[in-house]
KOLBARO-992491 format. One record per residue (C-alpha): residue in one letter; x, y, z. Coordinates in steps of 0.25 Angstrom, whole numbers, plus 5000, padded with zeros to 4 digits. Layout:
AXYZ...
REM end
This chain:
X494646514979X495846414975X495646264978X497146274985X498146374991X499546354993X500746424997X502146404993X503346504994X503646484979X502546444968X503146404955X502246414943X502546294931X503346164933X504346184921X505846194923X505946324928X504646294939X505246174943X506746214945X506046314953X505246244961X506446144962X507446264969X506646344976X505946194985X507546174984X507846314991X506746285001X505646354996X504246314997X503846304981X502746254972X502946234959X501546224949X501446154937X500346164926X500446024922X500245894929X501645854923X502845894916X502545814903X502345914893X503245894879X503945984871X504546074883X506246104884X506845984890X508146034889X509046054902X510346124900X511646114907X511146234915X510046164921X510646024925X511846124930X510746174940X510146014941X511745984946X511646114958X510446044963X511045894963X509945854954X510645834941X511145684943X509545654945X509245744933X510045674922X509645524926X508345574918X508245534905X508945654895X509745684884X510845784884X511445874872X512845924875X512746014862X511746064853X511746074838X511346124826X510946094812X510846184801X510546124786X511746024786X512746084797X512646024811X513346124823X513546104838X512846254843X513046224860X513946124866X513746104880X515146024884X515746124891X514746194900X515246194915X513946104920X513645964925X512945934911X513545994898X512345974890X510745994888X509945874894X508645854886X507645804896X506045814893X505545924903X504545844910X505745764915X506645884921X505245944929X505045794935X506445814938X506345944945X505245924951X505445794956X506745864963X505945964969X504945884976X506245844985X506045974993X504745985000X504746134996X504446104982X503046084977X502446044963X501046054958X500845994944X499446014939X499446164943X499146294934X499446424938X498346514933X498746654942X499546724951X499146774965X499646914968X499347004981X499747154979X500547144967X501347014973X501146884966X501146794977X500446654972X499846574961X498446534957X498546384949X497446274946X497646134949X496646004946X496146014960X495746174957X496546294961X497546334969X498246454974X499746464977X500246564986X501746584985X503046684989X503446684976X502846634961X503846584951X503146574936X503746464929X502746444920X503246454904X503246534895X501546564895X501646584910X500446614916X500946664928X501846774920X500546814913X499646824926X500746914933X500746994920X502246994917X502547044903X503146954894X504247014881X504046914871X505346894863X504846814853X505046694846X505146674831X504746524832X504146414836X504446264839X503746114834X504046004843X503945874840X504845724843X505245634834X506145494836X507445494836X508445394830X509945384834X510345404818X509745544820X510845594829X510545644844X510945794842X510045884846X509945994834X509546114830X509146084814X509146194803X508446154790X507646264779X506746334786X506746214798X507246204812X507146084821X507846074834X508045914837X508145854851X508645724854X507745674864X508545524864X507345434856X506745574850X506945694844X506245824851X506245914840X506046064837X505446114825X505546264822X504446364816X504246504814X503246564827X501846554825X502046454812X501946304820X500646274817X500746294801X501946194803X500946084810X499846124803X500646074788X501045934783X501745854794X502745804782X503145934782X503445964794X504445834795X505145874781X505346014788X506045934801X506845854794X507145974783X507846044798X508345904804X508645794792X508845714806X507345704807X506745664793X506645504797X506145554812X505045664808X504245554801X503945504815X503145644817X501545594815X500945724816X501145864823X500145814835X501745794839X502345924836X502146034847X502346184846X503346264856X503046414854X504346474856X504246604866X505446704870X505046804879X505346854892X504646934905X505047074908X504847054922X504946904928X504246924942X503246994949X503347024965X503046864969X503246804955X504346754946X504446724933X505646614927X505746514915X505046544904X503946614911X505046734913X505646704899X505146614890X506346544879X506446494864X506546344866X507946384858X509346314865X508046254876X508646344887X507446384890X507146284903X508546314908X508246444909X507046444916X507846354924X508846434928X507846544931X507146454941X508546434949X508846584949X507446614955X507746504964X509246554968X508446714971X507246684978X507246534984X507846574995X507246724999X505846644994X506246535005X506546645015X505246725014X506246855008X505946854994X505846984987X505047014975X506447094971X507146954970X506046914959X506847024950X508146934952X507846824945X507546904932X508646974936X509546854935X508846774923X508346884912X509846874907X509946724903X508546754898X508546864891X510046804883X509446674881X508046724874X509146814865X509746694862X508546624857X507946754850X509346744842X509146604838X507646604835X507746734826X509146724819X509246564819X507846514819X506946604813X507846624801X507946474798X506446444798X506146554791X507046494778X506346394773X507146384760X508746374765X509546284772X509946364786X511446384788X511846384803X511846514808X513246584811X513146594826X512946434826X513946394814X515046484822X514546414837X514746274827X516346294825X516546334839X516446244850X516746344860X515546434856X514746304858X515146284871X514746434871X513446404866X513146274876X513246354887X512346474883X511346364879X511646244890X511946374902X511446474896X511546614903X511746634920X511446504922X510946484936X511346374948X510846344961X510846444973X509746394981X510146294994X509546164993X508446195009X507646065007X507445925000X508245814995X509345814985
REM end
């Protein structure tokens, strides 16, 4: 028998962006939710900590933007790119019809104290740090709660409706045995930080070099970096000669030469497995499915959070208020796949384009110098296609606003 039972209206699994925006909206709309989080905090390293224009647009429809931008962040109006010794503009957010015409780079940890911090305003809104889902409770084919494990022993969660915003390796996707199309991924990804200097410039960049390509991310006093390899190949790249790692850095960004010194060994260099792939079906009578869980993305253009964003604020817009209202149909689950396999299906071709015809092709040539691609060199000499371009990347497809009534809590 489980140590504790609870019942909620709406049970939220996993405290990421997409868990907590949810948890945030639906307490908002009035509906009693809990949201579970694996981990006793948000520190973890090496996640997205990028928030588009389309998520602080949302941040603005709920009042909360002015609070959310007195935390410490950097912002990037446009995003670049160097290939040998050419340097272009790909994405120039100047002209997009939002509060805040660029990217804000914020480390994770802080946006989810911020979200949650929000939510705990309405008394509707519940976290639960330190809490595993490990099952799903089901009654005649109906998923109707969650079984977890806490550090005081387990507990079992009764609730109207689950939402599984739990990642890319969700367990809840695999206890309801929803099948997953794995797109693929070509690559992988090293992270790692080094110190910045102001003579290194503060662009964020995408670098090009033989056989070499490192993504730069000015964090203010350090560079977030990116480092590039084939699938399945990152630990024949850690397990060589450190030396060779940095000369194969600074080989893709010159930038770096002085600051990859300061890399002591690749206890400080963390793999990302890069995963595309997307569930036929994102919900089950009593079960949803949003974020990366429902569709999981390349780490390419860092849309990924905003999209699972933008899937918590459609679920929210469909069912807060039928779930609030005791009329939810297991027909209204459909909806939101309905409304969101479009901008997920368009942006995952997007990254397949990239990662085959851009990437792949330039790690794979270890002996040339890469030429900037076409599609990029003609973006370069116009700057209406980079406006273009900062809109697919900073908006991206149906972008979502606020259709939930503000029932409880403080503003």
């Amino acid at each position: 028998m489980p140590d504790e039972h609870i019942k909620t209206r709406c049970c939220v699994v996993g405290g990421g962006p997409a868990g907590m925006m949810t948890g945030l909206l639906f307490a908002r709309a009035g509906v009693e939710t809990v949201v579970i989080e694996k981990h006793s905090d948000f520190l973890r390293d090496f996640r997205g900590d990028t928030v588009h224009p389309s998520t602080t647009e949302l941040l603005a429809e709920l009042g909360m933007l002015e609070r959310f931008l007195k935390i410490p962040h950097d912002q990037l109006g446009r995003l670049g790119g160097e290939f040998g010794n050419e340097r272009i503009t790909v994405a120039d957010f100047s002209g997009l019809p939002t509060c805040c015409k660029y990217i804000a780079f914020m480390p994770q940890w802080d946006f989810l104290n911020f979200l949650a911090s929000e939510a705990s305003a309405y008394p509707e809104f519940s976290l639960r740090m330190e809490t595993k889902a490990t099952d799903i409770l089901e009654s005649e084919g109906r998923v109707t709660g969650v079984q977890a494990t806490t550090p005081e022993g387990t507990l079992e969660i009764k609730a109207d409706l689950v939402i599984a915003a739990d990642g890319r390796s969700s367990r809840m996707r695999e206890c309801a045995g929803l099948k997953v199309n794995d797109i693929g991924a070509p690559i992988d990804a090293l992270w790692f930080k080094i110190p910045r200097k102001e003579s290194e410039g503060s662009e964020t960049l995408f670098h090009a070099g033989p056989g070499q390509v490192v993504i730069t991310i000015n964090r203010g006093t350090y560079w977030q970096c990116a480092y590039v390899v084939p699938k399945g190949e990152a630990e024949k790249v850690t397990g060589g000669k450190l030396s060779d790692f940095r000369a194969s850095v600074s080989g893709a960004a010159p930038v770096l030469k002085d600051a990859i010194e300061s890399l002591e060994s690749f206890e400080n260099v963390r793999l990302l497995k890069v995963a595309i792939d997307r569930l036929e079906q994102w919900s089950r009578p009593g079960l949803l499915m949003i974020g990366d869980a429902a569709h999981a993305m390349s780490p390419i253009g860092g849309v990924g959070i905003n999209l699972a964003v933008q899937d918590a604020v459609a679920a929210a817009n469909f069912l807060a208020e039928k779930l609030q209202q005791g009329n939810l149909n297991d027909s209204d689950l459909k909806l939101i796949q309905k409304r969101r396999l479009f901008p997920a299906k368009l942006t995952q071709w997007f990254q397949v384009q990239a990662q085959n015809r851009i990437l792949k092709p330039i790690i794979s040539d270890k002996e040339s110098i890469p030429g900037t691609p076409l599609f990029f060199r003609i973006i370069s000499r116009f700057p209406a296609l980079q406006r273009k371009m900062g809109s697919a990347i900073g908006l991206g497809a149906r972008p979502e606003h606020i259709r939930t009534p503000e029932q409880s809590g403080e503003s």
